[in-house]
DOKOLDREN-182953 format. One record per residue (C-alpha): x, y, z. Coordinates in nm, 2 decimals, padded with zeros to 4 digits, m for minus. Each point is the difference from the previous one (the first is absolute). Layout:
X  Y  Z;
...
// end
This chain:
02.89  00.86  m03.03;
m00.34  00.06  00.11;
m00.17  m00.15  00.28;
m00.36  m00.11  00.17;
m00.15  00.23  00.34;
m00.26  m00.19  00.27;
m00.13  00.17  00.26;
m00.19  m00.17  00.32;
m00.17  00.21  00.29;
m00.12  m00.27  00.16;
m00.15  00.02  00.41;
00.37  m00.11  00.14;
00.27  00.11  m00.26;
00.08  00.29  m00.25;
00.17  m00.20  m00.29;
00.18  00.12  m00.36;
00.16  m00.15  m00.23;
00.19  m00.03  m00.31;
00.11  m00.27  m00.27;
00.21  00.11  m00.19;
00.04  m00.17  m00.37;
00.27  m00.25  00.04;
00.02  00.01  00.35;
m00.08  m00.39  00.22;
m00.22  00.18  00.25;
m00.16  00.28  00.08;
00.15  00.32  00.21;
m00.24  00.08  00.29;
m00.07  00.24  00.29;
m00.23  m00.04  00.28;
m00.13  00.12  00.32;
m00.19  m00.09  00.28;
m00.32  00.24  00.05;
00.09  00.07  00.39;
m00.23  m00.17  00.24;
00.01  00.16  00.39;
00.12  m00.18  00.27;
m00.29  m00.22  00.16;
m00.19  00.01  m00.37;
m00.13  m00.26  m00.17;
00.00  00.19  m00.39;
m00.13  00.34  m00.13;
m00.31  00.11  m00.09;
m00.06  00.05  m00.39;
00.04  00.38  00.01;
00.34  m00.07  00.15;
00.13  m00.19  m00.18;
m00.09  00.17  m00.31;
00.13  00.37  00.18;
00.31  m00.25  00.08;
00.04  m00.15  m00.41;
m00.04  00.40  m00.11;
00.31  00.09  00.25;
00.25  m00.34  m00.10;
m00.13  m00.08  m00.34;
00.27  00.31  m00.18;
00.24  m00.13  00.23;
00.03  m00.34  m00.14;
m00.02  00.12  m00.33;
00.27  00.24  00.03;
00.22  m00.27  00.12;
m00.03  m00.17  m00.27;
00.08  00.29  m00.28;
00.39  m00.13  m00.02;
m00.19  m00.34  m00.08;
m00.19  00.15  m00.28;
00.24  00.21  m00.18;
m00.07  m00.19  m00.29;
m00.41  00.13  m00.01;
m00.34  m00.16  00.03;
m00.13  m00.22  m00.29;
m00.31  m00.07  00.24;
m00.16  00.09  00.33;
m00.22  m00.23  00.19;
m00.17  00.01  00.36;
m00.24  m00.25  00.23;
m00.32  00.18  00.02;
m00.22  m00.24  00.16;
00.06  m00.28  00.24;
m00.17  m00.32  m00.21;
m00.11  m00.07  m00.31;
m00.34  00.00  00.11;
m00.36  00.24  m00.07;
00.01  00.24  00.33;
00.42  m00.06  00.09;
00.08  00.33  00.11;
00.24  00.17  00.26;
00.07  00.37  00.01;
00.36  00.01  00.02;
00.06  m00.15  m00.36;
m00.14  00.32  m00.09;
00.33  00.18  00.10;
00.23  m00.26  m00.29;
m00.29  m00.04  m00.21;
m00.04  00.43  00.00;
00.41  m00.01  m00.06;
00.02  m00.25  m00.27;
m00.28  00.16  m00.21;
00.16  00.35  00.04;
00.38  m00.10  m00.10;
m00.16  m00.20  m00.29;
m00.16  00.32  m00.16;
00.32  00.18  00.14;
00.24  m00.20  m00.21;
m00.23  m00.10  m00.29;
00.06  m00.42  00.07;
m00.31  m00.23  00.08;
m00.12  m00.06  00.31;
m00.14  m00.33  00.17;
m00.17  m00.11  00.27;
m00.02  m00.31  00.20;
m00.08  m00.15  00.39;
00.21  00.01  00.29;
m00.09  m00.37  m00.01;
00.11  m00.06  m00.35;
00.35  00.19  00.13;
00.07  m00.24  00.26;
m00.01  m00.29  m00.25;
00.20  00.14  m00.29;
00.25  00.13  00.28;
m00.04  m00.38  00.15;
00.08  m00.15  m00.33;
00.30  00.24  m00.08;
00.18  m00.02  00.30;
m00.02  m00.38  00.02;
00.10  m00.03  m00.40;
m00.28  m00.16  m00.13;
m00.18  00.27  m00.18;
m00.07  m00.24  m00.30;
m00.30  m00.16  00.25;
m00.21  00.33  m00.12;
m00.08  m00.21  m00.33;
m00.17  m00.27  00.17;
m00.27  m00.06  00.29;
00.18  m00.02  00.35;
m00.12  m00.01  00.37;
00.14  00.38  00.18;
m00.08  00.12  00.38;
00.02  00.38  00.07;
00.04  m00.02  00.38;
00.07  00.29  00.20;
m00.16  00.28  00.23;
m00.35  00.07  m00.17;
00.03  m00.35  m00.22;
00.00  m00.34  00.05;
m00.11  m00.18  m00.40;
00.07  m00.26  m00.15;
00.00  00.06  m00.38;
m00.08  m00.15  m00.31;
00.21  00.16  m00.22;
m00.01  m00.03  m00.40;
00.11  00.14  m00.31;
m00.21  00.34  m00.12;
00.01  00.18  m00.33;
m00.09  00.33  00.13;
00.17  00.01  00.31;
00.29  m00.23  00.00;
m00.12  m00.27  00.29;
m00.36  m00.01  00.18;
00.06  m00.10  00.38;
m00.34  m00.10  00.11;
m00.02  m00.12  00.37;
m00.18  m00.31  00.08;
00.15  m00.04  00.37;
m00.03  00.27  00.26;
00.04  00.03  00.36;
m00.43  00.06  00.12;
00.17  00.23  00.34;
00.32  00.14  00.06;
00.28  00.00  m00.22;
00.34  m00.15  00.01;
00.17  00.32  00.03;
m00.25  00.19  00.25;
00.02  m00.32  00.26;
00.36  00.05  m00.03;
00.02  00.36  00.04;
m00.25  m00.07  00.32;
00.19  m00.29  00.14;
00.28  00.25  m00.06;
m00.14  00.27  00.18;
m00.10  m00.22  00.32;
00.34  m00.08  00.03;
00.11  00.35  m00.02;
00.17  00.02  m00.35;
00.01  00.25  m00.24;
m00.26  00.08  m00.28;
00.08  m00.20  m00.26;
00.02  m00.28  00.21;
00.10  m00.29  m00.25;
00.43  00.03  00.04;
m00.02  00.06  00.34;
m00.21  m00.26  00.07;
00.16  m00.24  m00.23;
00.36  00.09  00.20;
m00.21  m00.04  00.36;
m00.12  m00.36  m00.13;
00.32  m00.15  m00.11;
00.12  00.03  00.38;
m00.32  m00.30  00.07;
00.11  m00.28  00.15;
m00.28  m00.25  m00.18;
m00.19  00.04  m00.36;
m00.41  m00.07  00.01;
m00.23  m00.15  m00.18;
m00.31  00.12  m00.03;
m00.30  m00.13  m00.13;
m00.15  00.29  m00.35;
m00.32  00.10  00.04;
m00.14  m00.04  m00.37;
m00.26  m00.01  m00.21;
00.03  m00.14  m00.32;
00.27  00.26  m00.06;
m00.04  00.26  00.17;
00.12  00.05  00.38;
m00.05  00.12  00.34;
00.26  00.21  00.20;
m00.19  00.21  00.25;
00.05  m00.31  00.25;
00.34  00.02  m00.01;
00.03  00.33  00.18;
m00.22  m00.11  00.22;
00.23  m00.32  00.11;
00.34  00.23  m00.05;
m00.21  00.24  00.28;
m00.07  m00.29  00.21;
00.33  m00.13  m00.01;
00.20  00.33  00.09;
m00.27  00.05  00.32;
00.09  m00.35  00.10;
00.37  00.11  00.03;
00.16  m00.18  m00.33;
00.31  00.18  m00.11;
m00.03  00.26  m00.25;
00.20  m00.20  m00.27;
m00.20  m00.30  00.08;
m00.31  00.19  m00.13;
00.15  00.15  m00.28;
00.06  m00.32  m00.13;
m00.30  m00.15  00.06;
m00.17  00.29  m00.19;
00.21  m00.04  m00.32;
00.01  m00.37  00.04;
m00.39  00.08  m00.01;
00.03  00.17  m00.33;
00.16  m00.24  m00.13;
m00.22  m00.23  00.05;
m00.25  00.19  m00.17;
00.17  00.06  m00.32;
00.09  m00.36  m00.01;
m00.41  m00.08  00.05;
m00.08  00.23  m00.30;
00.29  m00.11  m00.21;
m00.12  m00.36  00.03;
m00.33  00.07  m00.04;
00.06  00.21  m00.30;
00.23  m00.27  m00.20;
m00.25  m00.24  00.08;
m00.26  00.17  m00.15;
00.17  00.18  m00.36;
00.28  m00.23  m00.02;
00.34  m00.05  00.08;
00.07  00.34  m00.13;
00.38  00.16  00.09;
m00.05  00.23  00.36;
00.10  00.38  m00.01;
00.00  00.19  00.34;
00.04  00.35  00.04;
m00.14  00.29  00.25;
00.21  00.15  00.27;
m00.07  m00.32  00.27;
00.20  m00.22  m00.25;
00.30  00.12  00.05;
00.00  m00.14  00.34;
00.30  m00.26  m00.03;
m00.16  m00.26  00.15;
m00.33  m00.03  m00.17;
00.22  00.00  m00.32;
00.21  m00.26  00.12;
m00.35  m00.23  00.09;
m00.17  00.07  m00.34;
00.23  m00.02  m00.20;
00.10  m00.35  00.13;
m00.34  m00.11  00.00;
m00.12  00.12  m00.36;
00.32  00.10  m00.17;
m00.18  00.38  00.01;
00.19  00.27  m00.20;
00.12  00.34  00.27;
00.15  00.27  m00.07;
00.24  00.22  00.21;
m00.16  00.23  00.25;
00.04  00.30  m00.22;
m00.20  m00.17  m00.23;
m00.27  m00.12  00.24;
m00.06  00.26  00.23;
m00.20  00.28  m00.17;
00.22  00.15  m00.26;
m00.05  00.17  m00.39;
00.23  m00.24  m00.18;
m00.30  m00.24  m00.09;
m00.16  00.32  m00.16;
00.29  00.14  m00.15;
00.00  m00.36  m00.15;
m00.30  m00.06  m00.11;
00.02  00.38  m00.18;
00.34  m00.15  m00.21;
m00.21  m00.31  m00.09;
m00.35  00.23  m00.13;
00.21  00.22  m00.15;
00.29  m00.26  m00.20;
m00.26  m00.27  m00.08;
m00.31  00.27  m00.11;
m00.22  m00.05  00.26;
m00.33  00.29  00.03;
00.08  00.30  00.21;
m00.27  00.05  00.29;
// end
C-alpha cells in the first residue's frame, strides 16, 4: 500500500506528512521552530537554520507511517499564488521534496503554503468535494489575514486568489502582541484564548473596513490603552479576539455580498480559536476544521500531492 509525502517549513511550524492509500486522513508530525522568551518570531535565516535542524526529525517519525513507500512527494515552496510570493524557509521542504523525488524515482509537486491551509481546511472539516466548485476561503493567521476566492484549476487543483486583506497588522501578529503585553508565551493564540474565557463581559466592536479589506493596527492600540487604564488582563484578552472577530465577520459579509452567497471555508492557525469558530460558524454556517488541520501543518500538501498524482494533474 503505497502512500502520499507533504512537507511544510513554513515561519512557525516544521510539518510532514503522509496519506497513505486507503487511509481517512493523513499521518502528520510537526514542530514549533523555537522562538526565545520575550520574542516576537525569527528572523528568516533562523528559521531556515531551525527547518534544516527539525525537518529529518519529523520525517523520521513518520517512517513507521510510510512502510508501505512513496507514490509522490510534494512541498509548499512559496507563500501565494502570486508573481514575487517568496519566503526563504520554503526553500528547506521545497530543497527536501525535490531531492527524495529524484531519490525514490516518484514525481514531485509543488504548491503554496496558502493553497495547504485550504486543502487541509477542506479535509479536516469533510467537505473536500467544495474543490470542484468556486467557494469563499480565509487563510488567517500570523503573517496572513485573506480572504479567498477560491475556484477550480486544471493545472494546479484550486486557485485561491485573495480579494480581502487586512491593509496593517494581521490577525495573528495583534494576537501574538496583545499576547505579549499581557505577558504570555510566543505563540500567543491558546494562551490568550484560555486568559479570555475567564472575562466577565463579551464586546462589540465596531470593523474598520474598506470595501473588504480591514484595519487592525487600532486594536492594539485600544488593548494598550485599556491594560494602562488598569482593566483586567482577561478583560483585554477578550476584547482583542472579540476585535478579531469582528473583523472576519466585516470581510465575510463584505465578501458574500460582493461574489455571492458562496459556502465559507476558514482556516490559518487563529481559527482554531474556539470561540471565533463558535461566532462564524453560527453566523455563516462557515466550514472549520480541527486545530491540527488549521494551525500550520503538511496534511493539506500531502493532500493535494494524492489528488495531482491519482487524478493526473502536471508535476511542477
Amino acid at each position: 500500500m503505497s502512500g502520499y509525502l507533504g512537507l511544510d517549513t513554513s515561519n512557525y511550524t516544521t510539518s510532514a506528512a503522509y496519506w497513505a492509500a486507503g487511509e481517512a486522513l493523513p499521518v502528520q508530525k510537526k514542530q514549533l521552530l523555537p522562538v526565545k522568551a520575550g520574542e516576537m518570531g525569527l528572523r528568516q535565516s533562523d528559521a531556515v537554520f531551525h527547518h534544516v535542524r527539525q525537518l529529518p526529525d519529523m520525517l523520521e517519525g513518520l517512517q513507521e507511517a510510510m512502510v508501505g513507500g512513496v507514490s509522490a512527494v510534494a512541498a509548499s515552496d512559496r507563500p501565494q499564488q502570486k508573481d514575487g510570493s517568496y519566503m526563504p524557509c520554503f526553500l528547506v521542504g521545497a530543497g527536501a521534496a525535490r531531492q527524495l523525488g529524484a531519490a525514490l524515482g516518484v514525481p514531485t509537486y509543488f504548491f503554496t503554503h496558502q493553497q495547504g491551509h485550504v486543502a487541509a481546511a477542506l479535509l479536516g472539516a469533510d467537505c473536500l468535494p467544495l474543490r470542484r466548485r468556486p467557494f469563499l476561503a480565509f487563510h488567517v493567521s500570523g503573517g496572513t489575514t485573506d480572504g479567498l476566492l477560491v475556484q477550480p484549476d486544471d493545472t494546479c487543483i484550486i486557485r485561491c486568489e485573495v480579494v480581502a486583506r487586512s491593509l496593517d497588522l494581521k490577525a495573528g501578529q495583534l494576537i501574538d502582541r496583545v499576547g505579549g503585553l499581557l505577558g504570555l508565551p510566543f505563540p500567543a493564540g491558546p494562551a490568550l484564548e484560555r486568559l479570555a474565557a475567564e472575562a466577565q463581559q463579551t464586546y462589540k466592536p465596531k470593523a474598520t473596513l474598506r470595501g473588504c479589506d480591514c484595519h487592525l493596527s487600532g486594536v492594539e492600540n485600544q488593548c494598550r490603552d485599556r491594560l494602562q487604564r488598569g482593566e483586567p488582563p482577561a478583560e483585554v484578552a477578550r476584547f482583542c479576539l472579540d476585535s478579531v472577530r469582528a473583523a472576519v465577520e466585516g470581510m465575510t459579509e463584505a465578501m458574500l455580498a460582493t461574489y455571492g452567497d458562496l459556502p465559507v471555508v476558514y482556516a490559518g492557525g487563529v481559527m482554531s480559536n474556539t470561540m471565533l469558530k463558535e461566532c462564524l460558524t453560527a453566523r455563516f454556517g462557515g466550514r472549520f476544521a480541527p486545530p491540527a488541520f488549521s494551525a500550520d501543518n503538511a496534511a493539506g500538501i500531502a493532500c493535494l500531492c494524492r489528488l495531482a498524482q491519482e487524478e493526473g494533474y502536471p508535476c511542477r
